[in-house]
MARGULUM-333423 format. One line per 2 residues: number of its first residue (from 0); for each residue x negated, y, z of C-alpha. Coordinates in nm, 3 decimals, decimal comma. Layout:
% MARGULUM-333423
NUM> X:Y:Z; ...
//
This chain:
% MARGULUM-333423
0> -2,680:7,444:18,547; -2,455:7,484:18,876
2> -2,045:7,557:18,849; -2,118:7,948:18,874
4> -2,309:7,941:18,632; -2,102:7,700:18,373
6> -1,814:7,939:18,441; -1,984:8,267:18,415
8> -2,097:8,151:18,060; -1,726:7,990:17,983
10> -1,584:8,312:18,061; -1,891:8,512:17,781
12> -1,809:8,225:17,518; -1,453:8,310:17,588
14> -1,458:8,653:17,537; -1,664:8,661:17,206
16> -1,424:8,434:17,113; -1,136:8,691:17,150
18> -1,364:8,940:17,005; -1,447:8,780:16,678
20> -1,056:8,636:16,647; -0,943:9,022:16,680
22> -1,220:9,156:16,448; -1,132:8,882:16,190
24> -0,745:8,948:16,158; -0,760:9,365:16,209
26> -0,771:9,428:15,808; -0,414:9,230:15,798
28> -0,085:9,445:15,776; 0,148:9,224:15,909
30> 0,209:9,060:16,226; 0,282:8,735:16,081
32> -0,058:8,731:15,843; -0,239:8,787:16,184
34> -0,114:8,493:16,308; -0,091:8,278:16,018
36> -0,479:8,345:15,984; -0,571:8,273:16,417
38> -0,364:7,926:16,359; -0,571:7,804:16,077
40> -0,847:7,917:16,242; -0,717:7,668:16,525
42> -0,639:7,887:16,796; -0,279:7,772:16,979
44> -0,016:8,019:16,969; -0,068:8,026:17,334
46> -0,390:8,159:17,268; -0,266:8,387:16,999
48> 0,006:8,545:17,176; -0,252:8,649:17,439
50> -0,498:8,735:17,163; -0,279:9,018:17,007
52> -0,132:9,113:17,332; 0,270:8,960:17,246
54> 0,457:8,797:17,493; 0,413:8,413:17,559
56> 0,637:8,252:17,278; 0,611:8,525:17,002
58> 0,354:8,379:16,765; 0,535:8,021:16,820
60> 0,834:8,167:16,686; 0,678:8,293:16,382
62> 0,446:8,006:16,283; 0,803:7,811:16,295
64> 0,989:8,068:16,114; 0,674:8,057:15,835
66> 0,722:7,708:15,810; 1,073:7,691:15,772
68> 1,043:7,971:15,469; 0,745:7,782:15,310
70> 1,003:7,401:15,327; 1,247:7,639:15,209
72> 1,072:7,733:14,920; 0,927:7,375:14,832
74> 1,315:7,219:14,862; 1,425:7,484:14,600
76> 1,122:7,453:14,369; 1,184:7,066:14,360
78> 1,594:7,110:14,303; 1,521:7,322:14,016
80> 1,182:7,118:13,863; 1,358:6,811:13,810
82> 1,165:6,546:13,562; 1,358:6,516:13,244
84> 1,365:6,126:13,332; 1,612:6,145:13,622
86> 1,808:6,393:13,431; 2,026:6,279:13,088
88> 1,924:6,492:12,838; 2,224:6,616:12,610
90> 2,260:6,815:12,284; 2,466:7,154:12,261
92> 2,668:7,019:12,007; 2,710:6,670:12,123
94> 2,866:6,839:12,473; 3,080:7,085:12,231
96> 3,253:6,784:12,039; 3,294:6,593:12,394
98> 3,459:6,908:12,447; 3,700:6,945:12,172
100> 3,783:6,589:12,126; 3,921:6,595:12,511
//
């Protein structure tokens, strides 16, 4: 196979790709469940942002912004799920005599 040849099939592979990427994600509502979906299908956000025709930077921005909300939402989940080990566990009455003897 000669370099025209390699390239003019690169650029068919290529293509389908885009095709099948863009048919895969066209059910989704939202932006941002587009591009979740063509990252963990592996595609680079450079790849998405041309993909769904945004300008260079946009799905970058949002894949950060996802992953910032989903930390976000593990930090607060483990503040409020603490193990009753690490925690002293007190009575309502013990606390209310603490309380009234002070």
């Amino acid at each position: 196979m000669d370099e025209k040849q390699f390239a003019a099939l690169t650029d068919k592979l290529d293509k389908m790709t885009r095709l099948l990427a863009i048919d895969a994600v066209k059910g989704l509502p939202q932006e941002k469940d587009k591009i979740k979906e063509l990252d963990a299908a592996g595609f680079k956000p450079t790849e998405i942002d041309r993909l769904l025709g945004k300008t260079i930077g946009y799905s970058r921005v949002v894949l950060e912004r996802l992953k910032e909300k989903k930390q976000a939402k593990t930090d607060t989940t483990s503040v409020t799920s603490s193990s009753p080990s690490t925690t002293p566990s007190t009575s309502a009455p013990q606390v209310q005599q603490e309380l009234a003897t002070a």
